[in-house]
N, C-alpha and C positions, 0 to 999 in steps of 0.2 A: 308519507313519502311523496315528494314528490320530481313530477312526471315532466319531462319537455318534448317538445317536437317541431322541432322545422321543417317544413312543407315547400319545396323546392316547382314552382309550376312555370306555366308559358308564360307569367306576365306577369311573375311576382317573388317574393320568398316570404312565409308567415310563420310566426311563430306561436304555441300555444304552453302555456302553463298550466298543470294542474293538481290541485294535492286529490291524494288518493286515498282512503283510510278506509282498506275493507269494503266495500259496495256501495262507500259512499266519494264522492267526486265534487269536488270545487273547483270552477275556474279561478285564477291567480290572474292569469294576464296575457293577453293577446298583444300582437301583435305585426303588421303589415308593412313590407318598402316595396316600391315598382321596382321589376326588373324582369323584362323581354328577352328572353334566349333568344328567341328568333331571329331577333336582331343583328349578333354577332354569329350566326350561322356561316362558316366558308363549303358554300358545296353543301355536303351533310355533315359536315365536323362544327366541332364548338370549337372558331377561333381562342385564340393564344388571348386574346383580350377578354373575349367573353368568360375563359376558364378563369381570368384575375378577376374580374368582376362579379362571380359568381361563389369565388374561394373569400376574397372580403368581404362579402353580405351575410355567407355565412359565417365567419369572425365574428361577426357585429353582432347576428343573431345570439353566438354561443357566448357573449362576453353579456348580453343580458340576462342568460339560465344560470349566470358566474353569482351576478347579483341579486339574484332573486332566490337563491341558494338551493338550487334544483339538484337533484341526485342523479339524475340518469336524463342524456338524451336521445333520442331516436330522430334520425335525420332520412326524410323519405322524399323521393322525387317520381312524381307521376309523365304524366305525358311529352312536358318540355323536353326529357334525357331520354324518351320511346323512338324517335326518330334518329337519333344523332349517331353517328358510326365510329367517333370516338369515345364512350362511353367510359372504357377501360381507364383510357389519361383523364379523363374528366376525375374520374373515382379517385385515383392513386393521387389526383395533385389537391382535393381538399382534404385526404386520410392525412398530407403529407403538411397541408399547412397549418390545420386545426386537429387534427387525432381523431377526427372523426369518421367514416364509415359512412357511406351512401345505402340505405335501403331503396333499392331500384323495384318501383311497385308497377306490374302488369294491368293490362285494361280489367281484366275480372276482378280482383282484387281494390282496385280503385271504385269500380262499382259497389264492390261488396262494403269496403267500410262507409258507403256514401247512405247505404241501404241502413246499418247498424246506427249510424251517426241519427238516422231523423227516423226508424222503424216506432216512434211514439206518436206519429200523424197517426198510426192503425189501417183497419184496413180498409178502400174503397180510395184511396188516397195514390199518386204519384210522384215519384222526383225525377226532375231534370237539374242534371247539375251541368251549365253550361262555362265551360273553359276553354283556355287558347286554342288548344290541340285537339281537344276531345270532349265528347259530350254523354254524357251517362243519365241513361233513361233505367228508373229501380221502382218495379211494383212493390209497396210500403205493407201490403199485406203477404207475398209470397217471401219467405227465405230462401228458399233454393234460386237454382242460376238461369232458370226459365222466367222469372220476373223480372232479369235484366238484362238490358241493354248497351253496348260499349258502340257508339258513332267514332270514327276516325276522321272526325274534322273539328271545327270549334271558331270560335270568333276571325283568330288570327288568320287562318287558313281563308275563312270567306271574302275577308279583307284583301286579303291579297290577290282573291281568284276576282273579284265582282269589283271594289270599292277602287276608283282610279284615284282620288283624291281622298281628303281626311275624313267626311262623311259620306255616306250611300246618299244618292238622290234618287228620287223616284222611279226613275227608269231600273237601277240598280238596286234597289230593294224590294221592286218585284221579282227582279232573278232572283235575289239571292231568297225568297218564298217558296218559289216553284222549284229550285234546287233544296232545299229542305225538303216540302212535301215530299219528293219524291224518297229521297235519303230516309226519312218516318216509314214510305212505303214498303223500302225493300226491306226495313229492318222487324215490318212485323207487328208496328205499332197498333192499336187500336183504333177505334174514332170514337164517337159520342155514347155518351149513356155508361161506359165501361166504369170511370171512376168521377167519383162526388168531388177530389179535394186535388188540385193540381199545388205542389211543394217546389219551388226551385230553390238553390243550395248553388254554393261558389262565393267567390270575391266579387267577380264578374254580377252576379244578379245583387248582390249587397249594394254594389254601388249603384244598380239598374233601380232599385228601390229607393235611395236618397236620391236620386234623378227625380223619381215620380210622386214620393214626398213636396220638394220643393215643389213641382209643377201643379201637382193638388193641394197642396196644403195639408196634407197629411198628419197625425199626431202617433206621438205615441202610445197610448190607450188601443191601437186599431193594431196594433201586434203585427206591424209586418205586413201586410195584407193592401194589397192592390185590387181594386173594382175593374172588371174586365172590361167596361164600358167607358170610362177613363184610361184604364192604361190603353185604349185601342186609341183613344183621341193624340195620348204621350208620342204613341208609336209613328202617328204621322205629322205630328209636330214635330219629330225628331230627322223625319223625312222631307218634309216641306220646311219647317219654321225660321223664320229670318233668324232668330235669337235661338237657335238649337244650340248650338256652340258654346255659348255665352250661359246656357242653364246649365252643363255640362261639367263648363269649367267652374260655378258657382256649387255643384252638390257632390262635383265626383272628377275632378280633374285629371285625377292619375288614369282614368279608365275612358279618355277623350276619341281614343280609335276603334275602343271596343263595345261603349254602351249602345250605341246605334244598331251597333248589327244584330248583339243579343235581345235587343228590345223586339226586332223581326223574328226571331228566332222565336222567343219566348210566345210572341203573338201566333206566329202557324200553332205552335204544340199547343198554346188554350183553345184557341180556335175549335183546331182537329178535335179535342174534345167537351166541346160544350163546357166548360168553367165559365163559371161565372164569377168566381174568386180565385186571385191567385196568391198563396203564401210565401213569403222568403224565408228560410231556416239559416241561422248562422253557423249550423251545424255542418261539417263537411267530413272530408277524408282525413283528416287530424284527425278531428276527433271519434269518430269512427274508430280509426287505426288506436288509438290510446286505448279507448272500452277490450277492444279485440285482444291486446296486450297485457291487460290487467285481467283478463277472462281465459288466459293462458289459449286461448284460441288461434292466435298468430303470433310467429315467433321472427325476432328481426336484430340484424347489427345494433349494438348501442354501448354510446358511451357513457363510461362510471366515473362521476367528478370527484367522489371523494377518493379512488384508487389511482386517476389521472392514467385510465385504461381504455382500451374500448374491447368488448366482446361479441361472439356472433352465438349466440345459442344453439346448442344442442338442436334437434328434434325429437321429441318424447314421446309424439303421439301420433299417430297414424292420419289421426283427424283435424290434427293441427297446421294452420299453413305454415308455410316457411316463404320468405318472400322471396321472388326469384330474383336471380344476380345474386343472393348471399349466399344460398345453398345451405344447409345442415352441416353446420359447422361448429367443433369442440370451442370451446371458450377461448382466446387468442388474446395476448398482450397487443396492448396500444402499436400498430405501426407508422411507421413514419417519422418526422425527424428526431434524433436524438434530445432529450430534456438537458436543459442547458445543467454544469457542472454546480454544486455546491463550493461557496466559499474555500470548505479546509477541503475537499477532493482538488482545486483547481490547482494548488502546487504541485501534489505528488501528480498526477494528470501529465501537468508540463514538464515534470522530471522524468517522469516516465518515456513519455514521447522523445524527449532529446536525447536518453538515452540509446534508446531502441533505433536511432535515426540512421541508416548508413552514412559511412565518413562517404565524402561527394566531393568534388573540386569546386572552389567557389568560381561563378562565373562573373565576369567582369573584370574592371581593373587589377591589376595586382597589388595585393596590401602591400606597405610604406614599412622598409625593413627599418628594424630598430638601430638606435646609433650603432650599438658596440659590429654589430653584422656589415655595417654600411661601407665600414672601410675592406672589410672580408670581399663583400662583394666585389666593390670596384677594381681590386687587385686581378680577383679571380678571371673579373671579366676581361678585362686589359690581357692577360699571360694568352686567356683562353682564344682572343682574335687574332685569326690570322693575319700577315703581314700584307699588306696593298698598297699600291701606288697612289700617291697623292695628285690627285688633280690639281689642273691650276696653273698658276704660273711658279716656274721655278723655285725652290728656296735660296734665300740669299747664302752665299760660300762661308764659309767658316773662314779666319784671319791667316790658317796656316794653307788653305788650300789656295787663298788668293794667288799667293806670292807664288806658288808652281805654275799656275794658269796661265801668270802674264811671261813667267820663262820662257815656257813652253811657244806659248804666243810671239813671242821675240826670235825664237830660233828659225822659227818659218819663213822662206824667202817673199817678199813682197810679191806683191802682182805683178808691178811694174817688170820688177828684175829679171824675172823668168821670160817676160814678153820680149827684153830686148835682145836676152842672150838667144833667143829664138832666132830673130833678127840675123844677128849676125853669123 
């Protein structure tokens, strides 16, 4: 069977493939496009444009699970939709233009599948998984909720608090240090000696690592793995370096505002504790969230492509999560627009409706009456006008009224006449 997932974050939407067969798990096909919520932010709402640009990406996304002939997907949004105060319309307007259903996953939960995703490091090991909005610190040896961490800030946020222009320079990558330190302090972190094997995870450090590839020359035999002694060199050529930009745009373009800061970021937390090696895992909150799902351990909205439905499962088990925003919900038909009509339904369809139609007056001109009516009418209308007086000048006299007129006019005494008999 297989599995899809679209990953809805601060700086991007990702998709993942994978078939499923019993306990065993194959990746199919990845997939990644930029796209910054934050960007289209009014206030704390997701603009009208942001919610189009967000309902098309994922289009795009569900139109490659079409191809690749995926069964079921599950569409989950971390931290990007944790802030926003329209959430609700954000939900209702992609249920409404793909059929699909938002799984709205909380900071524990994002922690937690961050933990399940990479808990193969073992134990003595940590992950940081550094993202737009939020950052997730998970000891890889504890399961329980005592071995994670959920920060409420992330790349984005620092950028906008510290970063005046498109990179941190020196003055501004030292704040944004000494505001981390502190943020590790109050959260409880540890320091040195605590763990052998620091893991970072995210988009974000993916690309902080083809960054530091090209700048060492890195292969791939070295699995991902950054020398803390080099990437400390990365960290300040990223901060000083004439050509920072320029490396940036040549290993990691899409990630041009955010690899700099993560690079500081990354460097306090190995620092704080003594790594000497740092690993990147391509493993994340996907796939985390898929293991969790196929382990009946967490239960979430998803859509059925061969039913062209979407459902919200049940809760069975006391122990099982339900993702919050969907709630324990009976299994529910697809919402949102109607499926367009079959061929042979779209006559009876449009016979139906025009029957059922109320009779209406048409508005507009008045239809052009047929011949045989025409003369009906004009009769009708003629009898029906009242009689009025003709403007204008005079009508000319009729031949029999002349000749009374000028009589008439003949029997009257002159002017002159009456003047003179006056006279006299």
């Amino acid at each position: 069977m297989k599995f899809s997932i679209i990953d809805v974050s601060s700086s991007s939407i990702s998709l993942l493939v994978a078939e499923i067969a019993g306990a065993e798990e194959e990746t199919v096909f990845r997939d990644r496009a930029s796209l910054t919520l934050m960007h289209y932010l009014d206030g704390r709402c997701l603009s009208r444009r942001g919610i189009q640009k967000l309902t098309d990406a994922v289009s795009v996304m569900k139109e490659k699970c079409v191809s690749l002939g995926a069964d079921v997907l599950f569409l989950i949004s971390t931290a990007a939709l944790r802030a926003i105060e329209n959430f609700e319309e954000v939900h209702a307007a992609i249920l409404d233009a793909t059929g699909v259903p938002v799984n709205f996953i909380d900071a524990e939960t994002e922690a937690y599948c961050g933990y399940v995703a990479n808990r193969g490091y073992g134990k003595g090991a940590v992950l940081m998984d550094i993202g737009g909005a939020s950052i997730e610190v998970c000891d890889l040896g504890k399961e329980d909720a005592s071995g994670r961490r959920c920060l409420n800030f992330g790349v984005l946020n620092l950028h906008e608090k510290f970063v005046r222009k498109i990179q941190p320079d020196a003055e501004e990558a030292k704040a944004i240090a000494k505001y981390v330190d502190r943020k590790f302090d109050k959260a409880g972190l540890p320091g040195e000696g605590v763990y052998g094997k620091v893991v970072l995870a995210g988009a974000t450090n993916l690309a902080l690592y083809s960054v530091y590839a090209e700048y060492a020359g890195a292969k791939e035999e070295d699995g991902r793995t950054m020398r803390y002694k080099k990437f400390k060199k990365l960290v300040k050529h990223l901060v000083t370096g004439s050509g920072r930009s320029r490396l940036i745009l040549d290993a990691a373009p899409e990630k041009l505002y955010s690899v700099g800061i993560a690079a500081i970021v990354a460097k306090a937390f190995a620092k704080r504790l003594g790594a000497e090696t740092i690993a990147v895992s391509e493993n994340g909150v996907k796939e985390g969230y898929l293991r969790l799902v196929c382990e009946g351990k967490l239960h979430g909205a998803f859509y059925d492509f061969n039913k062209d439905e979407c459902y919200a499962l049940a809760e069975t088990d006391p122990a099982v999560r339900t993702v919050k925003g969907e709630g324990a919900q009976p299994a529910t038909k697809r919402r949102g627009r109607k499926p367009a009509a079959k061929p042979a339904e779209e006559g009876e369809a449009a016979a139906k409706e025009k029957a059922e139609a109320p009779a209406t007056k048409r508005r507009g001109r008045k239809p052009a009456a047929k011949p045989a009516e025409e003369g009906e009418a004009a009769a009708k209308e003629k009898a029906e006008a009242p009689a009025t007086k003709r403007r204008g000048r005079k009508p000319a006299a009729k031949p029999a009224e002349e000749d009374k007129a000028a009589a008439k006019e003949e029997a009257k005494p002159a002017a002159g006449e009456d003047a003179a008999k006056g006279e006299e």
